[in-house]
C-alpha positions in Angstrom: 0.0 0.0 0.0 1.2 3.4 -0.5 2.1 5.6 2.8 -1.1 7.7 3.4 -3.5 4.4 2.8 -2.1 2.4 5.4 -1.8 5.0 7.8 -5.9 5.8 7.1 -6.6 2.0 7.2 -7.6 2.6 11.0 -10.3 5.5 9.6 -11.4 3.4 7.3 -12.1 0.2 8.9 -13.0 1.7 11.9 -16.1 3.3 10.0 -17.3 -0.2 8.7 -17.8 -1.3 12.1 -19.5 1.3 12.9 -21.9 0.8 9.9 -22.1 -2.6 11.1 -19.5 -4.1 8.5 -17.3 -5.7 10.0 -17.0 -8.7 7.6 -16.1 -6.3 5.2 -13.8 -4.7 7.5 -12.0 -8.2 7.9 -12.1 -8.6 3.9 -9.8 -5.8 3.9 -7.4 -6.6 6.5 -7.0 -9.8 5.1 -6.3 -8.2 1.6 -4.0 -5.8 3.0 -2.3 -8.4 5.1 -1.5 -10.3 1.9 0.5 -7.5 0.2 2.1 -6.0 3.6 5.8 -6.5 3.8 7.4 -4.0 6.6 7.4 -3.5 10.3 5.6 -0.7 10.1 2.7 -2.2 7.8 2.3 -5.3 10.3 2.2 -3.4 13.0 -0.7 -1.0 11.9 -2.4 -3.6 10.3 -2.3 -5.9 13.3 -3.6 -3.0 15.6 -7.0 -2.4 13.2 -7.1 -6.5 13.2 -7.2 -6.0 17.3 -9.8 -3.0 17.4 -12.0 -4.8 14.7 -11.4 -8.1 17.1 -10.0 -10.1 14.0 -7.8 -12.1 16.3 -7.0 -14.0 13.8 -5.2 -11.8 11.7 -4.0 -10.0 14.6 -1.7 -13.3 15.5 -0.7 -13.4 12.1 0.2 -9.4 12.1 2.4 -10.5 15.3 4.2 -12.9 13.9 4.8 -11.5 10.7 6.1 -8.1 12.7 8.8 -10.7 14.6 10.2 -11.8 11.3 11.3 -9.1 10.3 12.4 -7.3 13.1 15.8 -6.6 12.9 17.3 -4.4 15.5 17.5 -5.4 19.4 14.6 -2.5 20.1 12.4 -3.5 17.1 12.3 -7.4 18.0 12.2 -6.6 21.8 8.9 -4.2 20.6 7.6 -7.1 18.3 7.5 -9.8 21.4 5.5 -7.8 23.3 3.2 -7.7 20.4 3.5 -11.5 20.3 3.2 -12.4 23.7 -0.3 -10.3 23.8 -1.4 -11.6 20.7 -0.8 -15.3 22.1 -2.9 -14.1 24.8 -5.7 -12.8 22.6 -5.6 -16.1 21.1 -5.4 -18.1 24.5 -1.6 -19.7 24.0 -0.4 -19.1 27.1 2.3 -21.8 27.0 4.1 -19.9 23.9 3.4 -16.3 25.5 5.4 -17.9 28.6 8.3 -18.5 25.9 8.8 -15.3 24.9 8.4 -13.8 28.2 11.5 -15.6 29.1 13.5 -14.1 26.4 12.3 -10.4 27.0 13.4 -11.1 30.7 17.4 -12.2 29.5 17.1 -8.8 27.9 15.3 -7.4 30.8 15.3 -9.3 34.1 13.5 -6.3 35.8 11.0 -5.4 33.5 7.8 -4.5 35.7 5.3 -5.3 32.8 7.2 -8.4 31.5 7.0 -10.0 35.1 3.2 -9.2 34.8 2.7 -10.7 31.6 4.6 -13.8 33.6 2.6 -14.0 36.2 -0.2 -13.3 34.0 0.2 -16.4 31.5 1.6 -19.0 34.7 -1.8 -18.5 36.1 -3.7 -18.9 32.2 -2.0 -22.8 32.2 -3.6 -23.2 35.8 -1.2 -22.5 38.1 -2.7 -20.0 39.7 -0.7 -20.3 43.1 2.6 -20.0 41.3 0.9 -16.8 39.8 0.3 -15.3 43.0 3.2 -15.9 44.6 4.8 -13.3 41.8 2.2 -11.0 41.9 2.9 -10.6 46.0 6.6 -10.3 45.2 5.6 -7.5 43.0 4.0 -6.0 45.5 6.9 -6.0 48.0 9.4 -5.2 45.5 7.2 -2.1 43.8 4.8 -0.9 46.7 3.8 2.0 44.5 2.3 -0.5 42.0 -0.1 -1.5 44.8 -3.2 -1.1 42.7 -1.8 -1.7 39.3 -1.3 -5.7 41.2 -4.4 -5.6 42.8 -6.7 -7.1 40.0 -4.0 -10.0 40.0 -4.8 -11.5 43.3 -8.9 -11.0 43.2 -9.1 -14.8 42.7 -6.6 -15.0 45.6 -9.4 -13.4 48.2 -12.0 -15.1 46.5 -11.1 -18.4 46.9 -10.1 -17.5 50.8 -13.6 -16.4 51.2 -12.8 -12.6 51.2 -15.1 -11.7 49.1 -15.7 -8.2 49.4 -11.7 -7.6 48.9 -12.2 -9.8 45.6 -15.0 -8.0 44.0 -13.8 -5.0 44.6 -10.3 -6.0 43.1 -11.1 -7.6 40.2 -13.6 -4.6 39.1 -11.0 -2.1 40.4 -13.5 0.0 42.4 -11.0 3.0 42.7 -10.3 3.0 39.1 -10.3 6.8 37.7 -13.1 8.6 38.1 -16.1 8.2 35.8 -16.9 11.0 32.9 -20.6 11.6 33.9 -21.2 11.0 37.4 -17.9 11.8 39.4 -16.9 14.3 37.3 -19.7 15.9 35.2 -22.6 15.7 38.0 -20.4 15.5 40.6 -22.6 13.2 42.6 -21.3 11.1 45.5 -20.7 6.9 45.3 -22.7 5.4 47.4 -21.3 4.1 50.4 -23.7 1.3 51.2 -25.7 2.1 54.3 -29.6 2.5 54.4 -31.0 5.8 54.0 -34.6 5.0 53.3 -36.5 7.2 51.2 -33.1 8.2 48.6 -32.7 7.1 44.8 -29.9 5.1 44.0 -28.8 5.4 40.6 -26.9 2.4 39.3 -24.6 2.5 36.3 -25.0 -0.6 34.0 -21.8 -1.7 33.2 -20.4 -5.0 31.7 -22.1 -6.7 29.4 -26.0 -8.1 29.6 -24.9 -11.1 31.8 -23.2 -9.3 34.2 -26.4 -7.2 34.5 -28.2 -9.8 34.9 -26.4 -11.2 37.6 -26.3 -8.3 39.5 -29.9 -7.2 38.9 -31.4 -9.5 41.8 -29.4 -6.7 44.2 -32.2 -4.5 43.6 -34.5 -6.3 45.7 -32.1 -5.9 48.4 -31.5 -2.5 47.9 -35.2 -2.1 47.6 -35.5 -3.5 51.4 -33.0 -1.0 52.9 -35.4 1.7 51.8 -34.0 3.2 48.8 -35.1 3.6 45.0 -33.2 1.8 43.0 -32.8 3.1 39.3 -30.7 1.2 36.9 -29.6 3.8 33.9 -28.5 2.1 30.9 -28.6 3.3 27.5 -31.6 3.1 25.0 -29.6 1.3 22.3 -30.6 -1.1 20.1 -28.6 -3.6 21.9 -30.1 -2.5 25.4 -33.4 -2.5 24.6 -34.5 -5.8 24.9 -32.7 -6.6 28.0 -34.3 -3.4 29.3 -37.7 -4.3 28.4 -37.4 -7.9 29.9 -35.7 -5.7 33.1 -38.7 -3.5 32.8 -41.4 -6.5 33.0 -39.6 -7.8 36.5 -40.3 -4.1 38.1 -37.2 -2.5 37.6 -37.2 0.8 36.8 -34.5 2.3 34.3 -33.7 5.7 32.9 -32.0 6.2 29.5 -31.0 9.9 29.8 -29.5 11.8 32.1 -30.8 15.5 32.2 -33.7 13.8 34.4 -31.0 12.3 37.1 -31.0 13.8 40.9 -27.8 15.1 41.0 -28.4 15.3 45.1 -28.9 10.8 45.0 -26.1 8.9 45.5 -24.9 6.8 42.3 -22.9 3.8 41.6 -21.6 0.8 39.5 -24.0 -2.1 39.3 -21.0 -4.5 39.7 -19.8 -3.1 42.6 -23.6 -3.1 44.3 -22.8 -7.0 46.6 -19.2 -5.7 47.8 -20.7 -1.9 48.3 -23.6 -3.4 50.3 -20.8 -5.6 52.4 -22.4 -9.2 51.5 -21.0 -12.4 51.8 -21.2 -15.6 49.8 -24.0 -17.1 51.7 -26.1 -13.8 50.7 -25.7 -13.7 47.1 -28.7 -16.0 46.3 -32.2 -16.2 47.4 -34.7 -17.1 45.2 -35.1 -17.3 41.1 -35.2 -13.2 40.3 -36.3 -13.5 36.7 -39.6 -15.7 35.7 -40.5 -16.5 31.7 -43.6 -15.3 30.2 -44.2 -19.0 28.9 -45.6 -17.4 25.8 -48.1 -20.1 23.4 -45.5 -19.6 20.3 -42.7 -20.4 21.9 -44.1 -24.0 23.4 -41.8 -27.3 22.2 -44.7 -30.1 22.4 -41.9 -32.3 22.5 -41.9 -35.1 25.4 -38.6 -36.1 25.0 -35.6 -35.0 27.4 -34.6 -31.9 26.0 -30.8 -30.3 26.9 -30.3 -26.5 25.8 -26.6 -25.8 25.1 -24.4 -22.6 23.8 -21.0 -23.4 23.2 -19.6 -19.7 22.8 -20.9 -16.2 23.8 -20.4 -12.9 21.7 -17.3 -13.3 19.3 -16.0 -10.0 19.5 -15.9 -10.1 23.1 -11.9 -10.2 24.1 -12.0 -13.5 26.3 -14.1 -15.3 24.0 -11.2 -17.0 22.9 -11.0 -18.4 26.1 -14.7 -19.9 26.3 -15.2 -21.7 23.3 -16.1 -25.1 23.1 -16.3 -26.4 19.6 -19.7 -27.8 18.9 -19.1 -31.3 17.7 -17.1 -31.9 20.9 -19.7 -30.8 23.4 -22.1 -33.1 21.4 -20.1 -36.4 22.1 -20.8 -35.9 25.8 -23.9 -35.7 25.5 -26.6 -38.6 25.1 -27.7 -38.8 21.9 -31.2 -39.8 22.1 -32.8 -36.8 23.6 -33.5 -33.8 22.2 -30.4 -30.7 22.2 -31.5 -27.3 21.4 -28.7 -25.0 20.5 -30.3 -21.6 22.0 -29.5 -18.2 20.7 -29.9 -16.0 18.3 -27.1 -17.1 15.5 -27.4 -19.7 13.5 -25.8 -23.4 13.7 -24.9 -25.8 10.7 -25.2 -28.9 12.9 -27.9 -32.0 12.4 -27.9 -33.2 15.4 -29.3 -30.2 16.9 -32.0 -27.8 16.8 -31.4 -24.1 16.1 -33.8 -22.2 17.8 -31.8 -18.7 16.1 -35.4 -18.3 13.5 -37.6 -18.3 16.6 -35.3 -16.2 19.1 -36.5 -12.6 18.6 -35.8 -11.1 22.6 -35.0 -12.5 25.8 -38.3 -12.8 26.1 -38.2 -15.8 24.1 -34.8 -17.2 25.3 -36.1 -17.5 29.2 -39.0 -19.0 27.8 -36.9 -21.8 25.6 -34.8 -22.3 28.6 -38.1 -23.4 30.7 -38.6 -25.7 28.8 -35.1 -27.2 28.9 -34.5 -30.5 31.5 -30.9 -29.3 31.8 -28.8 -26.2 30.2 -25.1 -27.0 29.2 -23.2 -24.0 28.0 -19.5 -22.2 28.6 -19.8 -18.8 30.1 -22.3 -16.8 28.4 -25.3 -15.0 29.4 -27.1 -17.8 28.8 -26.1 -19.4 32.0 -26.7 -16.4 34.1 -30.1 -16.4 32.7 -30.9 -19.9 33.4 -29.2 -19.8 36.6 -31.6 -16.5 37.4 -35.0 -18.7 36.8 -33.8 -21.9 38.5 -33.3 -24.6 36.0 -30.8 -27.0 36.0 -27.3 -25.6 34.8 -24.0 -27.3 33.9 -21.3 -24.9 33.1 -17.7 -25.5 32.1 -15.9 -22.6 33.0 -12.5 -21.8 31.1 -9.3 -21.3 33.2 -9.5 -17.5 32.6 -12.1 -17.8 34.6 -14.7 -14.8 35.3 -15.3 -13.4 39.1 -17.8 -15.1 40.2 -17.1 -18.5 39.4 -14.1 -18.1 41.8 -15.2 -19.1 45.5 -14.2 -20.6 48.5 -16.1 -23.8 47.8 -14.0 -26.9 46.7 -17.2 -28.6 45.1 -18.9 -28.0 41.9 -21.7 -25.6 43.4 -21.5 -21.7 43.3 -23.6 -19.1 45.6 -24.7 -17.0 43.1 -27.2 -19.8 42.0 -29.2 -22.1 43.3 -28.1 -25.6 44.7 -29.4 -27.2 40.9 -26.5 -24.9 39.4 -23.4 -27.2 39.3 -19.7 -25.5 37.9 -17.1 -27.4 36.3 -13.7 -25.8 35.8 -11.0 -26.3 32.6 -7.7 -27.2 33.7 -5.0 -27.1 30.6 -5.4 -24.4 28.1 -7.8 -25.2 25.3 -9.0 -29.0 26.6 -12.4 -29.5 27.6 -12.5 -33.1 28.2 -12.7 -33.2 32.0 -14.8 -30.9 32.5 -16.8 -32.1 30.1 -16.6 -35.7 31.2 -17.8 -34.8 34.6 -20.8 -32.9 33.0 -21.5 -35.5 30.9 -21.9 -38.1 34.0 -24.5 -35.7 35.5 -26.4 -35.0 32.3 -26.5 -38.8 31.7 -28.0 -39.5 35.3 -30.1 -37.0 35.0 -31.6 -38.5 31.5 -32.0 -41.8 33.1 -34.1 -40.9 35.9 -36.0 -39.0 33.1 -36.5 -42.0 31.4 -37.8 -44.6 34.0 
């Protein structure tokens, strides 16, 4: 490419996603990548690959940058690059290779020991891990909360959990645009005062809103109003109206917001309020409409599964099960209903995508369902919400909440029908699966007589 078109690449493929085109935006990294031949084109291709989360291409980018890095600065540049493309693409074990070498060049390198720590803990050895990240903190006190996030698994799994929430969502990170600094409203700090609004900050994506939305109820109790604000978007608005049905009330603007209530993010709302494990769940929190289009007259033993969640989210990497895999764990004479709103190529299973229109529809689907098998995605948060029976294999990186001081397979944010099996070596799902599988099968059989 000439000079001035692959510097506007980022303009331009930016823009595409924005116009909801991001195949095409990948087309044209792809194109571009196959006539790129210099540092400097790898590297600015490889960043649009990351921002357009075509991880794929990013790798490559990576790579490609490496080869033909020549000076001692450009290659020790380039395995950074590497090591966090590995990461993107969940490959711990070769990150931890080229960690080593940027450390013979580097033995002190703050970030580099990070990135160590980082990828020991992404193979499973999280205790290893740890052990750096509290030499860190010793040897670099000022990094204090830059380590922080690091050991929130640590606290969690000692049954501190207020310390771990609050450190993996980094509750003193900078302040927020709107509410700290252009309304200037306080955080709440967690004690009753009965008769105030709370506004709450949706934040995350639409599972972790609805896992924390069953803390309304609570707050509710104590007194207070609260409001949940989150945008009016077309990706919002169904969640919202589902939200909306339960009694929660939300606000989409913020010219209407009571600059004197206290405010503050939804994530933080269990560790704010000073809970413990034994008060995360109650009761079921969301209920399906069981709407007459959506009913399966189907007798048969039914399993709903999802074996990835949204693919441009940055861990997804991390979560996906490959369909064809999942399936040979599970018993092939009932009924598997692959449930969300893209499309499967698969026989032996029924896509449900044509008759998912809201999550409306997906809670009533999941009623229906004897069990749910799925990786983390919102769709175990949802069935976990209404009760049904849930099997999740969680990936190493695992998220918050899976991480608790129980040593079984249950989890106190759900119910005691919720059961969590955990990945141990990068990228292989057979034991977790296998144990899944055993309960699935049980569960079948007692179905069947």
């Amino acid at each position: 490419m000439f000079p001035e078109q692959i510097f506007n690449l980022k303009t331009l493929v930016l823009n595409m996603v924005a116009c909801d085109k991001r195949n095409l935006a990948h087309q044209v990294l792809d194109h571009v990548f196959e006539n790129a031949k210099t540092l400097t084109e790898y590297d600015i291709i490889g960043e649009c690959s990351l921002k357009t989360e075509h991880r794929d291409l990013y790798l490559k980018c990576a790579e490609a940058a490496y080869s033909v890095a020549l000076t001692t600065e450009e290659r020790f540049a380039a395995r950074s690059n590497l090591i966090k493309a590995y990461n993107t693409m969940n490959h711990p074990e070769k990150a931890l290779d080229l960690i080593e070498q940027q450390l013979m060049v580097s033995p002190n390198d703050f970030g580099t020991l990070c990135d160590k720590a980082a990828n020991i803990s992404l193979t499973g050895n999280k205790d290893d891990a740890e052990k750096i990240i509290m030499s860190l903190r010793e040897k670099y006190p000022e990094k204090q909360y830059d380590l922080e996030a690091g050991l929130s698994g640590k606290y969690l799994r000692e049954g501190n959990f207020v310390k771990g929430v609050l450190s993996f969502i980094a509750i003193n990170k900078p302040k927020h645009k709107l509410y700290d600094e252009q309304l200037k409203m306080k955080r709440w700090d967690g004690v009753a005062r009965p008769g105030k609004t709370l506004y709450v900050e949706g934040e995350g994506g639409i599972g972790d809103e609805i896992i924390n939305i069953r803390f309304f109820e609570k707050v509710q109790r104590m007194g207070m109003r609260p409001i949940l604000c989150s945008p009016n978007t077309k990706y919002y608005q169904d969640k919202n109206a589902l939200f909306r049905r339960h009694g929660i009330e939300i606000l989409s603007e913020s010219y209407s917001i009571d600059v004197s209530q206290p405010w503050l993010p939804m994530m933080s709302l269990p560790a704010t309020m000073n809970l413990n494990e034994n008060d995360l769940w109650e009761k079921p929190y969301l209920f399906p409409q069981r709407n007459a289009k959506n009913k399966l007259p189907s007798k048969k033993f039914k399993i709903g599964i999802k074996c990835s969640g949204n693919p441009y989210f940055a861990q997804d990497e991390y979560r996906k099960i490959p369909l064809n895999l999942m399936l040979s764990y599970l018993p092939e004479d009932s009924e598997i209903y692959y449930i969300d709103k893209e499309k499967v190529n698969n026989s032996k299973v029924i896509d449900l995508s044509d008759r998912i229109h809201s999550w409306e529809d997906t809670l009533d689907f999941i009623d229906q369902m004897d069990c749910i098998v799925s990786s983390c995605t919102s769709l175990v948060h949802a069935a976990g919400a209404i009760g049904k029976t849930t099997f999740v294999a969680v990936p190493i990186a695992e998220y918050y909440i899976w991480t608790t001081s129980r040593r079984d397979h249950t989890n106190p944010w759900y119910g005691e029908n919720f059961h969590v099996f955990r990945q141990k070596k990068p990228r292989d799902w057979s034991e977790p699966l296998s144990e899944i599988s055993k309960h699935v099968f049980e569960l079948r059989d007692n179905y069947n007589v």
